[in-house]
C-alpha positions as a printed Julia matrix, in Angstrom:
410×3 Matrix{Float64}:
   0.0    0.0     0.0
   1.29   3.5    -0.7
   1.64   6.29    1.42
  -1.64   8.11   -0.24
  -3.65   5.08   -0.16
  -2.97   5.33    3.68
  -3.79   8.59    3.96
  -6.14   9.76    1.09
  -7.94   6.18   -0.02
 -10.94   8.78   -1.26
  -8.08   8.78   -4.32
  -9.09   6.04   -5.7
  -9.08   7.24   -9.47
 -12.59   5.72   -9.78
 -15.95   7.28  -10.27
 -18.89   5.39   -9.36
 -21.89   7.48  -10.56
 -24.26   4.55  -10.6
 -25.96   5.48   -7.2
 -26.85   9.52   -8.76
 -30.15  10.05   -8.77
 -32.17  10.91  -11.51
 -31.51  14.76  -10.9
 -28.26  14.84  -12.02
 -28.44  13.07  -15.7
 -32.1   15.2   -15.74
 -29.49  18.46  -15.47
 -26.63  17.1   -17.58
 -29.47  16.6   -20.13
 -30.23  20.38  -19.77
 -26.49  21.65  -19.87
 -25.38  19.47  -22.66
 -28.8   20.89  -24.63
 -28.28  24.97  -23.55
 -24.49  24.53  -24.45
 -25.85  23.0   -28.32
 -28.29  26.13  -28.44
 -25.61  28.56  -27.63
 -23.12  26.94  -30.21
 -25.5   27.25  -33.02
 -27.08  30.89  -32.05
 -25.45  33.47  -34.82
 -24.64  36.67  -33.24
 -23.78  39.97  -34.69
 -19.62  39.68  -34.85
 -19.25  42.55  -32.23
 -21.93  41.28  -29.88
 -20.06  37.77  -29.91
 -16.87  39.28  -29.06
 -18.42  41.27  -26.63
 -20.07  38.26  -24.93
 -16.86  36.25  -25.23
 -14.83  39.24  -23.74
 -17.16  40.11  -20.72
 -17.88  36.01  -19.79
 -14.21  35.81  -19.9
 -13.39  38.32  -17.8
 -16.31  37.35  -15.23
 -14.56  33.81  -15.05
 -11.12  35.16  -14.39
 -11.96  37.4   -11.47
 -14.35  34.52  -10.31
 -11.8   32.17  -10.0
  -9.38  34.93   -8.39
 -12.1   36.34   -6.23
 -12.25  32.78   -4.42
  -8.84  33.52   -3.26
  -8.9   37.01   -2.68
  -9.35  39.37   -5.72
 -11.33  42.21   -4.88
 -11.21  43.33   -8.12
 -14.78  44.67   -9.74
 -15.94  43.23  -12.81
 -15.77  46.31  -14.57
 -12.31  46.71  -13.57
 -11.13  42.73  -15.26
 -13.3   43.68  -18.4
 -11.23  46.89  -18.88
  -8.11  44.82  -18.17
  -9.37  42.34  -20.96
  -9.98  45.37  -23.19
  -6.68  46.27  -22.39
  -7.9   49.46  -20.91
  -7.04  49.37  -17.66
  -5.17  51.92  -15.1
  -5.15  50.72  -12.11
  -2.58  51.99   -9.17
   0.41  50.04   -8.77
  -0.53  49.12   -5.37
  -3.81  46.98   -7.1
  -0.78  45.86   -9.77
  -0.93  42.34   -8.44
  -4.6   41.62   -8.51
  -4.12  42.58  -12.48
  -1.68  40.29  -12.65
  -3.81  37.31  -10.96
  -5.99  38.12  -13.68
  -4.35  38.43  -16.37
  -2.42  35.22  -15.61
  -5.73  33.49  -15.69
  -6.73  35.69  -18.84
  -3.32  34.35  -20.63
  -3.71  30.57  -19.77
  -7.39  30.51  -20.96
  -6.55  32.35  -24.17
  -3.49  30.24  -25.03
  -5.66  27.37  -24.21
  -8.69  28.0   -26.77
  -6.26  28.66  -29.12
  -4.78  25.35  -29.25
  -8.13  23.45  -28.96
  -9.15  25.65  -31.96
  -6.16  24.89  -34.18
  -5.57  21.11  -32.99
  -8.8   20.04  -31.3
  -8.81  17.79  -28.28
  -5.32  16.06  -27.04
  -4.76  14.29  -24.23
  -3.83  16.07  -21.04
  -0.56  15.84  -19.45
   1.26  16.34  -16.24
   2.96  19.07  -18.37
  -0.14  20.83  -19.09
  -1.55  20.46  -15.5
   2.06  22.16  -14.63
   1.84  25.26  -17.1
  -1.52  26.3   -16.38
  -0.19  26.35  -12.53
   3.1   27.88  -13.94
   1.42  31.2   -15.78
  -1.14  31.05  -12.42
   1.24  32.26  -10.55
   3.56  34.1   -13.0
   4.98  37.27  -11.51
   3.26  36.75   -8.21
   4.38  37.08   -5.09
   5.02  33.23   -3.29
   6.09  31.56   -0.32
   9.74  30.21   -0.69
   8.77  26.5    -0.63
   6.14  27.63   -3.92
   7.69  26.82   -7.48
   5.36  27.76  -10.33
   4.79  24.99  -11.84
   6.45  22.47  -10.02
   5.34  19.59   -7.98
   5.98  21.15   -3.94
   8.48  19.57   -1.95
   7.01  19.57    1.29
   3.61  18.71    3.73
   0.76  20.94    2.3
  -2.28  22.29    4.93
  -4.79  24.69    3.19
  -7.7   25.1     5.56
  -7.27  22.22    7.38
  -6.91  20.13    4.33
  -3.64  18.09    3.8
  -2.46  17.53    0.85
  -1.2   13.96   -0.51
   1.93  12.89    0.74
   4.41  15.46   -1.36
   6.77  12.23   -2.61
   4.3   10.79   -4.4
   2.51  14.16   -5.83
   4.8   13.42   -9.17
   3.21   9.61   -9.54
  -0.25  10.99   -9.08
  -0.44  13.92  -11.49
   0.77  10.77  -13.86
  -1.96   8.71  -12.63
  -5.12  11.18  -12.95
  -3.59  11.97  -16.74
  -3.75   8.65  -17.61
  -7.39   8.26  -15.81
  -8.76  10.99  -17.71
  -6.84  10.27  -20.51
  -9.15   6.75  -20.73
 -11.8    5.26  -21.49
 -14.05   6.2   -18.49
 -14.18   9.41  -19.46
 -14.98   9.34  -23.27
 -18.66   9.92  -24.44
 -20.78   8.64  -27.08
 -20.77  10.62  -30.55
 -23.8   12.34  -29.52
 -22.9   13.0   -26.18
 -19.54  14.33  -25.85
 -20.73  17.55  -23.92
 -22.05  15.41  -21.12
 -19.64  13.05  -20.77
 -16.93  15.98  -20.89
 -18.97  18.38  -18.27
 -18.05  15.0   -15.62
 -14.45  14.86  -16.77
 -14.28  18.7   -16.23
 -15.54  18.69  -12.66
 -14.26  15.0   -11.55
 -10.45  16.65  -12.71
 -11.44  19.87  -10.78
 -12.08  17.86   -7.33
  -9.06  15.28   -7.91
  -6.51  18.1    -8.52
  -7.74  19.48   -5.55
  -7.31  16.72   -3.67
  -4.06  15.65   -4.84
  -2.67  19.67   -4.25
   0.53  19.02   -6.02
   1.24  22.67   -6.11
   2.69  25.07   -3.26
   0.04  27.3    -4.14
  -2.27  27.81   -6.72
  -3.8   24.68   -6.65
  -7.58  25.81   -7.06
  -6.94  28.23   -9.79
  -5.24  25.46  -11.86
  -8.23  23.11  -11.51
 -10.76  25.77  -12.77
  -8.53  25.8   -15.55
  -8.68  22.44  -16.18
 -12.21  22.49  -16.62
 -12.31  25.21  -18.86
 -10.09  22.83  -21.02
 -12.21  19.92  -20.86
 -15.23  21.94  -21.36
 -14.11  23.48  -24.5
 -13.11  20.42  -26.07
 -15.77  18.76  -25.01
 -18.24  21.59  -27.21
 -18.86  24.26  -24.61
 -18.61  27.23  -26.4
 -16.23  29.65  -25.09
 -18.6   32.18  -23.57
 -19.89  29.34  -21.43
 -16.47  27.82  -20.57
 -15.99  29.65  -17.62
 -19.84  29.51  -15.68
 -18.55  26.93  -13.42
 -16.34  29.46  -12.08
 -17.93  32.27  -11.55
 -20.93  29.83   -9.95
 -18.19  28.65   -7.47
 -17.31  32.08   -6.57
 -21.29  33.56   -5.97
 -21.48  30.02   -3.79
 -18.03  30.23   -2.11
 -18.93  28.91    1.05
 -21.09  25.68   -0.36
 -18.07  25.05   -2.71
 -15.34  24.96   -0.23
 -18.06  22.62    1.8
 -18.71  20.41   -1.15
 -14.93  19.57   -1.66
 -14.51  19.35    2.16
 -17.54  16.71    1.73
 -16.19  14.77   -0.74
 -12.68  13.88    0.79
 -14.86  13.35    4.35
 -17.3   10.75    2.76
 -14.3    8.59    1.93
 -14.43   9.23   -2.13
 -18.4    9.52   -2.57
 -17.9   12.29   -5.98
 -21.79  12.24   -6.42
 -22.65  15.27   -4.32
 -20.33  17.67   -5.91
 -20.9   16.77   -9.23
 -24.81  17.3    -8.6
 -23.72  20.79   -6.88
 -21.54  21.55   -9.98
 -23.95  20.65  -13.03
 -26.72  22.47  -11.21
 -25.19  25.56  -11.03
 -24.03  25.59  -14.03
 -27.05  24.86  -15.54
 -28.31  28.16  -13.86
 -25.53  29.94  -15.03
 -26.71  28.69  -18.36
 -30.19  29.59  -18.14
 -29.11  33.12  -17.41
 -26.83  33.78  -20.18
 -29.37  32.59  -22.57
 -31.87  34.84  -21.61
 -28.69  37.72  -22.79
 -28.52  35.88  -26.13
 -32.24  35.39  -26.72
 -32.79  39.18  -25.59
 -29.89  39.84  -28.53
 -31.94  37.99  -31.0
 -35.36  39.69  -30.4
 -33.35  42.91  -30.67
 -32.04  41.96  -34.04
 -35.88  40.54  -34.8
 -36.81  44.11  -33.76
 -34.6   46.24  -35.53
 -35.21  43.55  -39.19
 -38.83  43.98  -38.56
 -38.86  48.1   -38.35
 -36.26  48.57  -41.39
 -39.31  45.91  -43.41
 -42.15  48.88  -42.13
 -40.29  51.26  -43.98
 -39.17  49.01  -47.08
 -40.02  51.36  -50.22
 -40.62  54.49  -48.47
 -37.49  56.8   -49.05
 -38.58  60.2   -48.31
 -36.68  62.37  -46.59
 -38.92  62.21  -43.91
 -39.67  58.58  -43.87
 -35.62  58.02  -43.48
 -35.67  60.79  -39.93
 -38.96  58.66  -38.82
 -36.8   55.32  -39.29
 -33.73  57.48  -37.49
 -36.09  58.1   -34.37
 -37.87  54.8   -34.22
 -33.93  53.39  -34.16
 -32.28  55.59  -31.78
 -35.31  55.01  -29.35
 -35.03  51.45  -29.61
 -31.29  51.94  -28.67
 -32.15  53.81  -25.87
 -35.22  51.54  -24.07
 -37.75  52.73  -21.48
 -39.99  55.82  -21.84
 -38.47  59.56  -23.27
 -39.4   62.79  -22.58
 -41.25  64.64  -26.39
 -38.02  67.27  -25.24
 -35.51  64.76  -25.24
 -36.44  62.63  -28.55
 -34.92  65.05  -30.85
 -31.77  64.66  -29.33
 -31.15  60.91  -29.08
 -28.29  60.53  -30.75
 -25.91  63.47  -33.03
 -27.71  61.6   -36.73
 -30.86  62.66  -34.9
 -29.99  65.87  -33.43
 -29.0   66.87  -37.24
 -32.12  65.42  -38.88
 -34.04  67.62  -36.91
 -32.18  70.65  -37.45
 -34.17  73.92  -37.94
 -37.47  71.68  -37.84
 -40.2   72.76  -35.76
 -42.24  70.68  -33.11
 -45.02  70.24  -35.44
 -42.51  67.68  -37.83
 -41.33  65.75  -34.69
 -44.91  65.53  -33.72
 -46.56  64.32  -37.17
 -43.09  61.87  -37.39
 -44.0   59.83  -33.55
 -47.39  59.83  -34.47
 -46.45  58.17  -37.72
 -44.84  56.0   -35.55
 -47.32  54.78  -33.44
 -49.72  54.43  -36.46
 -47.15  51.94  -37.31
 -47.2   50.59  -34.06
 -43.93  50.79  -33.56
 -43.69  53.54  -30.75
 -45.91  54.28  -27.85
 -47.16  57.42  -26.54
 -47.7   57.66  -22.86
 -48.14  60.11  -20.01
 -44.35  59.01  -19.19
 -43.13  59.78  -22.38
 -42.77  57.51  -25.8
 -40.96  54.14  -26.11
 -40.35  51.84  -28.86
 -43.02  48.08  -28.59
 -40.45  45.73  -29.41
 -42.54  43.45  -27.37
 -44.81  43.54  -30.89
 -42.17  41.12  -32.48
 -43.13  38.29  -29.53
 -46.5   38.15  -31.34
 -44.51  35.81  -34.11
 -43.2   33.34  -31.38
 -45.09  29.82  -31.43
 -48.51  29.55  -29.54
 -48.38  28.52  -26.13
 -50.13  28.28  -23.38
 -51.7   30.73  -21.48
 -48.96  33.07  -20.01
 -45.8   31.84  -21.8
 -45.6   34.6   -23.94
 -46.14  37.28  -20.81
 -42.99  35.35  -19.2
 -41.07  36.04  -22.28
 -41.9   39.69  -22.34
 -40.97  39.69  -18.52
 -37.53  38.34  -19.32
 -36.9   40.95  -22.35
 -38.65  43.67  -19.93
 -36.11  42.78  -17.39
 -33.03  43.51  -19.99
 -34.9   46.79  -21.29
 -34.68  48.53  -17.66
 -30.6   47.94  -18.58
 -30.94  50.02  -21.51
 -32.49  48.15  -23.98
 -29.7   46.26  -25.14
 -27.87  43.65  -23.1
 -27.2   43.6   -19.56
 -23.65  44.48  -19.32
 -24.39  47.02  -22.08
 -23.15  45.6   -25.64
C-alpha cells in the first residue's frame, strides 16, 4: 500500500456514478442541450466578441475572487480590453488576472487549431506555472512544479508530497481513458463530468505550493471546450463557485470526508451551471429579439425613401437603442444623426413623425413619455399556453430597464 492510499484512499481514481439520482443526468441533459443552443445561435460579430470578452473576464476574477481578488468586474473587463489603469498598489490583482486571462486564451487557441489532445502532467504544470507568473510566493512555492514539502490549506492536507509526481501521472492517464470518453452524440455530457471530476481530484491531490484551485478551474475550462462548450460558457462553473463560495469549499470538504463519494459535488456543480446557463441565454435570446426588432422596423419602412420617412426610421432606431420611456423634449436629441435630422425643424414635424410612428405601431405614446413596442415582435413566437408569452416579455422587460440592449451594455 502507498503512502496516499494510507492517507487519502478517497483517491481512488474511480468514479462510481451509478448510485446519482435521476436529478443529475435530468441536469446534464439540460447543460449538454443549452451549451448545443448557444453553439449554433449566430450573433452579430461585435456582440459575440463582446459576450466572449465580458464572460471571460467574469470567469477570471471569479476564479481569483475565491482567493482574494477584490477586483470589480468592470475593472477585469477593462483589463481584458486592455484598458485598464489601475494603481500600482492593485498591480498584483491585475496580474492574478491576467495570468488566468493568458492561460485561458493560449488554451482556446490550441483546442481551436488542434482540437482535443490528451492532457498531461505538463499541461496540468503550465496552467499552474502562468497562475502564478509574476506573483508574489512563499519560498517553498515553485510555479509549476510539484511542492516539496507537507501541504495544509484550511485544514486540508495535501497527498503525501513524494508521491505528488506519480499521481499527477496517474489522474492523466485516468482521464486520458476510457471512463471518461462519451458517445458521438454526447460528448458535452460526458466531458462536463471529466471537467468537474479533474477539478475535485486536482484538488485533492494539491501538487502545487500554491495555486492549486486556480489550476483546476482551468482544467475544466479545457475539458469543457473540447468537449463543445462554447467559449462564452467555458468559464460559468467558475464564476458559480465564486457567488457560492462557502457551499463550494463545503462540497470539496464533503467529498474527501465521505471517503471518495464524488456524487454530491458533481450534482452541486452541473446544477449551477445549468443556472448559469439559463441566465446567459436569456442575454442571447434578448440579442436575437433585438435583431428581430430592428429587421422587422427597417421591413415597415421598405419602399418608403422620403426624406422624412428616413428621420422617422432614425427616431424609431435611436429610441429602440435607448429603451424605457423619453421625454417629447428629449427625442430630438437621441443621438448626433438625430440631433441633425431635426435641425431647424419645428415641433409640429417631430410631432406628425412619432405619431407616424405609433400608427405603425412601432412607438408608444404615454403620459411618461414615448418608447419603442419591441414586445410587438413576440406576437410571431409559437402559440403557447396561457402566459408563456407574458414570461417572455418579462424576461426581455427585465433587460430593457438595462438600456435596452444587453445587460452588461453591448
Amino acid at each position: 500500500m502507498t503512502a496516499y492510499e494510507r492517507t487519502h484512499p478517497w483517491i481512488s481514481f474511480e468514479a462510481n456514478l451509478k448510485p446519482a439520482p435521476p436529478a443529475l443526468w435530468i441536469a446534464l441533459g439540460e447543460a449538454r442541450s443549452k451549451c448545443q443552443h448557444l453553439s449554433g445561435v449566430p450573433l452579430k460579430p461585435l456582440v459575440a466578441e463582446k459576450l466572449h470578452q465580458v464572460y471571460l473576464a467574469r470567469g477570471a476574477l471569479a476564479t481569483t475572487a475565491i482567493e482574494g481578488n477584490t477586483l470589480s468586474e468592470k475593472e477585469a473587463i477593462a483589463i481584458v480590453q486592455k484598458k485598464s489603469n489601475l494603481p500600482e498598489s492593485q498591480a498584483y490583482l491585475e496580474r492574478e488576472i491576467t495570468n488566468i486571462l493568458e492561460a485561458s486564451n493560449t488554451m482556446l487557441g490550441k483546442i481551436e487549431e488542434h482540437g482535443t489532445s490528451p492532457i498531461t502532467p505538463n499541461d496540468i504544470k503550465q496552467y499552474n506555472k502562468t497562475v502564478l507568473n509574476g506573483l508574489e510566493v512563499e519560498p517553498y512555492v515553485v510555479p509549476g512544479e510539484c511542492v516539496k514539502t507537507d501541504i495544509k490549506v484550511a485544514g486540508y492536507h495535501g497527498a503525501p508530497w513524494q508521491e505528488c509526481e506519480e499521481l499527477l501521472a496517474k489522474l492523466c492517464r485516468w482521464l486520458n481513458s476510457d471512463t471518461f470518453k462519451g458517445q458521438d452524440d454526447d460528448g458535452i455530457t460526458a466531458g462536463i463530468l471529466k471537467a468537474v471530476i479533474a477539478h475535485l481530484y486536482l484538488v485533492w491531490i494539491h501538487p502545487f505550493g500554491d495555486g492549486n484551485g486556480r489550476t483546476a478551474r482551468l482544467l475544466e475550462v479545457r475539458f469543457l471546450t473540447e468537449a463543445g462548450v462554447p467559449s462564452a460558457a467555458g468559464h460559468l462553473l467558475s464564476n458559480f463557485y465564486n457567488k457560492t463560495r462557502s457551499e463550494y469549499y463545503r462540497k470539496l470538504s464533503d467529498a474527501s470526508k465521505s471517503g471518495g463519494n464524488i456524487i454530491e459535488f458533481p450534482i452541486y456543480a452541473v446544477n449551477g451551471f445549468v443556472d448559469e446557463l439559463r441566465e446567459q441565454l436569456k442575454i442571447v435570446k434578448n440579442q436575437q429579439w433585438h435583431v428581430s426588432w430592428q429587421n422587422y422596423v427597417y421591413e415597415k419602412f421598405e419602399g418608403r425613401n422620403s426624406i422624412s420617412d428616413k428621420r422617422q426610421l432614425k427616431l424609431a432606431l435611436a429610441l429602440t437603442k435607448r429603451g424605457g420611456f423619453v421625454p417629447k423634449s428629449e427625442l430630438r436629441h437621441l443621438t448626433p444623426e438625430l440631433a441633425e435630422a431635426y435641425a431647424g425643424k419645428t415641433d409640429k414635424t417631430l410631432t406628425r413623425d412619432v405619431n407616424e410612428l405609433t400608427n405603425l405601431q412601432l412607438v408608444e405614446k404615454t403620459k411618461d413619455g414615448y418608447r419603442a413596442t419591441k414586445e410587438v415582435i413576440l406576437a410571431f413566437l409559437p402559440r403557447g399556453r396561457k402566459g408563456s408569452v407574458e414570461a417572455q416579455l418579462r424576461d426581455a422587460a427585465f433587460f430593457d430597464e438595462e438600456g435596452g440592449q444587453l445587460a452588461f451594455d453591448i
